[in-house]
Each structure stands twice: as structure tokens, then as C-alpha cells.
C-alpha positions in Angstrom: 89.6 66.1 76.2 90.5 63.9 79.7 90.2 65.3 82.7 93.1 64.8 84.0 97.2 64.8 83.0 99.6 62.9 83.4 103.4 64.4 82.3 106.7 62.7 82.1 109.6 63.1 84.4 111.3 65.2 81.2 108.1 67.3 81.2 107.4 67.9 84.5 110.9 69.2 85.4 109.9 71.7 82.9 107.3 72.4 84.3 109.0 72.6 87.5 111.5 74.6 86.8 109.7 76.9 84.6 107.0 77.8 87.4 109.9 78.8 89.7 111.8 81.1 86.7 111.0 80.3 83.3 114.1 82.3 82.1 116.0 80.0 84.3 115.0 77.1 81.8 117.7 77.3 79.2 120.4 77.0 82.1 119.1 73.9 83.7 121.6 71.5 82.4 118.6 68.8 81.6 116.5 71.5 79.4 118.5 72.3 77.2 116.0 71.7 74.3 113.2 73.8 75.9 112.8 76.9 76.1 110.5 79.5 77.9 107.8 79.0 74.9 107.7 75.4 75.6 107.3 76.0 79.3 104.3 78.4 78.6 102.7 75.9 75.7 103.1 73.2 78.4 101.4 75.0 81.4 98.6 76.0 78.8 97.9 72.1 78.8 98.5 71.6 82.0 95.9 74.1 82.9 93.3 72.9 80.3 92.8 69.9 82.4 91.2 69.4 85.8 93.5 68.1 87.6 97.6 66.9 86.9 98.2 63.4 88.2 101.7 62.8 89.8 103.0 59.3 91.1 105.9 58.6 93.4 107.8 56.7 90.8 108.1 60.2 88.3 108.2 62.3 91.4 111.7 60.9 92.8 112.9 61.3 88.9 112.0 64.8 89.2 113.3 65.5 92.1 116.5 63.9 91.3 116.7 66.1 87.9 115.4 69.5 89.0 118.2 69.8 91.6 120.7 69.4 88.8 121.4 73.2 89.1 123.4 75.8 90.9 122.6 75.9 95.1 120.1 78.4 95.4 118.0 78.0 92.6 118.0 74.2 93.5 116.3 75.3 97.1 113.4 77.3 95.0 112.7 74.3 92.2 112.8 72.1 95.4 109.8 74.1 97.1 108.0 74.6 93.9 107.7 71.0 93.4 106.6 70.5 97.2 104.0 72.6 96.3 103.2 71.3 93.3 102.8 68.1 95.4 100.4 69.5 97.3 97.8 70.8 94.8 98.2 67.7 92.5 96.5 63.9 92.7 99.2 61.4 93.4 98.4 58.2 93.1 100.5 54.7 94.0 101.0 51.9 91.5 102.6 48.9 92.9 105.6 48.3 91.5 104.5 44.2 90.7 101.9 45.4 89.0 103.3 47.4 86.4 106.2 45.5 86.1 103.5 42.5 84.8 103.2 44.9 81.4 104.7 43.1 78.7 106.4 47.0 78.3 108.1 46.7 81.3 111.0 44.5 79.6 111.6 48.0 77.4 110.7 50.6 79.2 111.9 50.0 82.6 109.5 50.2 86.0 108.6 54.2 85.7 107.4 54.0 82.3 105.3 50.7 82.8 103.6 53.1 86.3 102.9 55.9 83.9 101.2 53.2 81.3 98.9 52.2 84.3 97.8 55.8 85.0 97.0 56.7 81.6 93.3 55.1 81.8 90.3 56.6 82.6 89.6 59.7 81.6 94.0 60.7 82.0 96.0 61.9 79.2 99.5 61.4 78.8 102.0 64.0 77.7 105.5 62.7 77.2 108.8 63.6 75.0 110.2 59.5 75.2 109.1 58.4 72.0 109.4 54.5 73.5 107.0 55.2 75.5 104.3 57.5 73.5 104.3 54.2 70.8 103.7 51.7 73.5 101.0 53.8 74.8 99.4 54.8 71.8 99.9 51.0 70.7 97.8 49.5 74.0 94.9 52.2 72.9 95.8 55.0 75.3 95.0 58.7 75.1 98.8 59.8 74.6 100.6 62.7 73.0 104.3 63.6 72.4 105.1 66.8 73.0 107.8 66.8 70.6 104.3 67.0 67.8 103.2 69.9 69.7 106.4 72.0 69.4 106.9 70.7 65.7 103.6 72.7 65.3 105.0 76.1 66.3 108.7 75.8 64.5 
């Protein structure tokens, strides 16, 4: 298993939101398909690895979707994910460079980003299906999450 994690914009506003009230899940309007058993499945990963790997290009998606809710539940998934920021590896990938993957003509600049994290020793957990083949095409240690919850249905 990598050491570290790498989730999805989707999956970490799960995440997100789930750590602040996972029975709060079901009413954020971009989680509709998740529910409090996928937010627990997913911090079970999450906490199987070492460390979770964020990057400003994911984090700016996230922040935009997590405060896609009522006002004062906004304010608390807007401080979780500060401090998720703060206990979490973020690392920078210039924009030129991933926008040199051939994948960046289909996947747009945040995927291409999380396509150059997902090397050494870093796992990839995503929902986009685009993007799980393009990793798992270019040899990359990736999952879907979607596989995981098929599991448990």
C-alpha cells in the first residue's frame, strides 16, 4: 500500500463535509450520491495511509464546492478544511507542467496536477472515471471509489 493519498476534489468535499457532520452529507447539494457509510469507508482509507496529499489546484475546487450550503454550516466546512490544510502535505505543480500531459487536452489542468502527484509511493482515489483510466492507463497506483462502494451494495 502507498504511503500516501491523494483524493479528488468530489472525494475530498466528502471528506470535508463529512468530518464537520457526516449526517449533514446527504443535504449538501454536491453529495447527493454519498452517504454517511461512504464518508466513514473513505476516512478508513484516508487513515490507512501516512499522510493525505493536497494541492492548490483541488483545494480551490473544494473550497468552491463545500460552501455550496446553507450560511452556517458553510462557516464550519470552511474551518474544517483550514484545518485539514494544516495537518496535510500540499504540494505545487506548475501549471506548464501538467498542462505538457498529453491528458491535459481531456481532462482539463486539475486532473493533469493530480496525474503528476500520483507517483512515488501516492495513491489516487477518485470517482471521475476519465481520469481513473488515464491514470491507470500511464501505470499509476489509482482507484475509483465508485469499485469500492460497488463492494458494499
Amino acid at each position: 500500500m502507498a504511503r500516501r493519498l491523494i483524493l479528488d476534489s468530489c472525494l475530498l468535499v466528502l471528506f470535508i463535509v463529512g468530518l464537520t457532520d457526516k449526517h449533514r452529507i446527504k443535504a449538501h447539494k454536491n453529495l447527493k450520491a454519498y452517504d454517511v457509510d461512504d464518508f466513514e469507508r473513505l476516512e478508513r482509507i484516508v487513515n490507512s495511509h501516512k499522510e493525505l496529499v493536497i494541492n492548490p489546484n483541488v483545494l480551490a475546487e473544494t473550497s468552491s464546492l463545500i460552501r455550496q450550503t446553507d450560511e452556517n454550516f458553510c462557516s464550519d466546512v470552511t474551518l474544517t478544511l483550514g484545518k485539514l490544510i494544516g495537518h496535510s502535505e500540499e504540494i505545487y505543480i506548475k501549471s506548464d507542467t501538467a498542462i505538457c500531459r498529453t491528458e491535459y487536452d481531456w481532462l482539463g489542468l486539475t486532473d493533469a496536477v493530480l496525474l503528476e502527484l500520483a507517483v512515488d509511493d501516492t495513491h489516487l482515489l477518485t470517482v471521475d472515471v476519465k481520469l481513473y483510466l488515464a491514470a491507470a492507463k500511464a501505470g499509476l497506483e489509482v482507484t475509483n471509489y465508485n469499485h469500492i462502494k460497488e463492494r458494499f451494495l
